[in-house]
C-alpha positions in Angstrom: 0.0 0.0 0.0 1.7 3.2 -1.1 2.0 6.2 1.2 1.3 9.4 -0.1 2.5 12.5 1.5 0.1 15.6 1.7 0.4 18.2 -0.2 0.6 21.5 1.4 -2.4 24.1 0.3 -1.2 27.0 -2.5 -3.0 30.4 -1.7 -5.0 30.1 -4.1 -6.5 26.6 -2.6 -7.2 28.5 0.5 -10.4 29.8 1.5 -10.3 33.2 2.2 -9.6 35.1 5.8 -12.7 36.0 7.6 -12.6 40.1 7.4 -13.5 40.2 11.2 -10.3 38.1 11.7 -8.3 40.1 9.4 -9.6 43.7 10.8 -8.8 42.0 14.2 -5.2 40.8 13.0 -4.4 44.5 11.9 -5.8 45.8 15.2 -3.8 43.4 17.1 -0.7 44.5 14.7 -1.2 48.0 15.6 -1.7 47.4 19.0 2.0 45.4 19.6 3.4 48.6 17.5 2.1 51.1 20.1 3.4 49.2 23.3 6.6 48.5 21.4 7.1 52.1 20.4 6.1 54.0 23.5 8.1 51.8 26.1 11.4 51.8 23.8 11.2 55.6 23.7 10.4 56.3 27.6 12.8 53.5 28.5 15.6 53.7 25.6 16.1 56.9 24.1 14.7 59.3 26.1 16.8 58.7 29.2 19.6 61.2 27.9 17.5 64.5 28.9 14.9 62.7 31.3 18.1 61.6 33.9 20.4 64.5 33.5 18.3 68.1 34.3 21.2 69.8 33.0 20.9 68.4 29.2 20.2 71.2 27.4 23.7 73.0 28.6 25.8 70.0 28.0 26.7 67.3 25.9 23.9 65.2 25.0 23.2 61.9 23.2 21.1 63.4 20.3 20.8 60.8 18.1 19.1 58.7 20.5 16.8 61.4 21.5 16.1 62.2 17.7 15.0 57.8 17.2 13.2 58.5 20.2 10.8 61.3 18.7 10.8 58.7 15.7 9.2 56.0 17.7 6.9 58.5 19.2 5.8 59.6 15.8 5.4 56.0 15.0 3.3 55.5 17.8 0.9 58.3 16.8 0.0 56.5 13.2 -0.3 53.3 15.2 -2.5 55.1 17.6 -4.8 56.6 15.2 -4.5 53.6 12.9 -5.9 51.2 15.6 -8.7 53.8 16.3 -9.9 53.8 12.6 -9.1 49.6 12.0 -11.2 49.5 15.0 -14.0 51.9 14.6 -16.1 49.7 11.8 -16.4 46.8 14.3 -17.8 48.9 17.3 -19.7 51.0 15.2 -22.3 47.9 14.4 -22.6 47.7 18.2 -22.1 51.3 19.9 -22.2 54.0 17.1 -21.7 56.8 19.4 -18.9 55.4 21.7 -16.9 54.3 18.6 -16.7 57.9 17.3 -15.6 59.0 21.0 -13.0 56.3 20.5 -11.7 57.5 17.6 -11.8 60.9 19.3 -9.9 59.8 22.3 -7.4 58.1 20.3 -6.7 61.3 17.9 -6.2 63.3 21.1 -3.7 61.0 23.2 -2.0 61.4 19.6 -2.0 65.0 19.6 -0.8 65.2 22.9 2.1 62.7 21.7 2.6 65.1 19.0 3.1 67.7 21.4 5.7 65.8 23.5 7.7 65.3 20.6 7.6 69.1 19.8 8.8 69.6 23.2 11.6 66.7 22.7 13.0 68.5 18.8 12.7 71.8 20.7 15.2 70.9 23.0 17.4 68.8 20.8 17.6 71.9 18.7 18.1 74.7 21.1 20.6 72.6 22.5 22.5 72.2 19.0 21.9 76.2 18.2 22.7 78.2 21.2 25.3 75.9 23.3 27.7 78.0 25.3 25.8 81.4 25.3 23.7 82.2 28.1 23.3 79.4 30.4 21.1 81.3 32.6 18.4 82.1 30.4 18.6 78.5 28.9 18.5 76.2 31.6 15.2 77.3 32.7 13.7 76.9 29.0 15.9 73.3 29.2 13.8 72.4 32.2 10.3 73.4 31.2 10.6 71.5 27.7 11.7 68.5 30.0 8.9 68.9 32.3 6.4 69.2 29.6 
């Protein structure tokens, strides 16, 4: 009796994916982006200016600083993405909490944005006006920080 060995499926054999399960595959994509992006810049690149008060007066890493603000703004189009891959499948079920959602999400995102503002400001005022007056700058240094 002759064994015969399975052939695997070709895509075009295979039935097609479920839109549900591929809307919640992109979601679930989008959501791994965001944790990913957010705790790699709080946790490594943004340590340069967040540990050392006195950043915008001395030396600084600003490279890492700079791929931190990329993360960030990579966590702002997976923020909003996951709000709009999402808001089809709630809408069916709660049409008005789905748009606050989407509202909700495009704020946190804004307020993102204007961390990262705060972050380039720094990075550049640190770049253009090193070694002038430190007295007038360390106070700006410390209020971009703190925001």
């Amino acid at each position: 009796m002759p064994i015969t060995a399975r052939t695997p499926a070709t895509r075009s054999q295979r039935a097609p994916m479920d839109p549900m399960r591929t809307t919640a595959y992109v979601v679930g994509i989008l959501f791994v982006i965001t944790y990913v992006t957010s705790i790699a810049a709080k946790f490594a690149f943004y340590p340069p200016f967040l540990d050392n008060a006195d950043y915008i007066l001395g030396d600084g890493e600003d490279t890492r600083v700079l791929w931190g603000a990329f993360f960030e703004m990579i966590l702002i189009i997976a923020n909003i993405g996951t709000a709009v891959a999402l808001y089809p499948v709630l809408r069916r079920r709660f049409p008005a909490l789905s748009l606050g959602f989407v509202t909700a999400r495009v704020m946190e995102s804004v307020f993102i944005g204007v961390g990262v503002l705060a972050v380039l400001t720094l990075v550049t005022m640190r770049q253009d006006f090193s070694g002038t007056d430190t007295a007038a700058l360390a106070p700006v240094g410390h209020a971009l920080v703190a925001l």
